[in-house]
N, C-alpha and C positions, 0 to 999 in steps of 0.2 A: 504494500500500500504506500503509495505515495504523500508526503505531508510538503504542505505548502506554507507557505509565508505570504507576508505581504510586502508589493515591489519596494525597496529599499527607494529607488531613485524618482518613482510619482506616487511614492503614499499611499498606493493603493489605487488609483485614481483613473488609471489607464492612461494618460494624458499630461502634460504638462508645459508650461513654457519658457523652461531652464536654458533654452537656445537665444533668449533675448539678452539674457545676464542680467545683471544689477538694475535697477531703475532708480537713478538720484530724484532728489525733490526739483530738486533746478531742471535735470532733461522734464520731470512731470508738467513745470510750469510755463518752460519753453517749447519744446519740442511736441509735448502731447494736445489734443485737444480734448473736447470734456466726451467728444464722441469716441475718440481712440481710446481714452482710460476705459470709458463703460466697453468698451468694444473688450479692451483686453480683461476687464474684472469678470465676463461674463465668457469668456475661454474661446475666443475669436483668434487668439495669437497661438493656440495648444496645438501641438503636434505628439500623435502617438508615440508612445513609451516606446523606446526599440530594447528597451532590457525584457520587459513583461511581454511587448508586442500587443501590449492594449489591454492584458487581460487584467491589471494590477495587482497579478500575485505571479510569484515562482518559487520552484520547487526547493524544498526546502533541501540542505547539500552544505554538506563539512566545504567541500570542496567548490569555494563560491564561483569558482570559472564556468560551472555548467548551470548557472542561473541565467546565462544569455541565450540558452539553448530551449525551447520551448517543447520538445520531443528528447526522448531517450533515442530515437535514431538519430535526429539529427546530430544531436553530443557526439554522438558514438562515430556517424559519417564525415562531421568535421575533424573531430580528433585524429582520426587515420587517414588526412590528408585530400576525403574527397570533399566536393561541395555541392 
């Protein structure tokens, strides 16, 4: 039986928008407008988790390399080279 976790890198979420980085107050009050912040509060900027692959959990693993692997074959077919 398999025991799962929940995605370390979207909280579970399937989703996130860790690829924008940081947001200062100053980019907020320049650069943003009040449509872009709701746009982004409301996950308009979110792209799928590529650790989980959306699902916001994986499998749970001493071995945290095969958390990026969403299949026991796939683990197994990249490990040995193929893809």
């Amino acid at each position: 039986m398999e025991n799962w976790e929940i995605c370390c890198n979207c909280s579970g979420e399937g989703k996130h928008s860790n690829h924008i980085g940081a947001i200062t107050s100053s980019e907020l009050s320049q650069d943003w407008s009040d449509e872009d912040l709701e746009s982004y509060k409301n996950g308009a900027y979110d792209k799928s988790c590529a650790v989980c692959y959306g699902t916001g959990k994986v499998r749970e693993s001493k071995n945290r390399v095969e958390i990026y692997y969403a299949t026991d074959e796939e683990y197994y077919r990249k490990r040995e080279g193929g893809y």
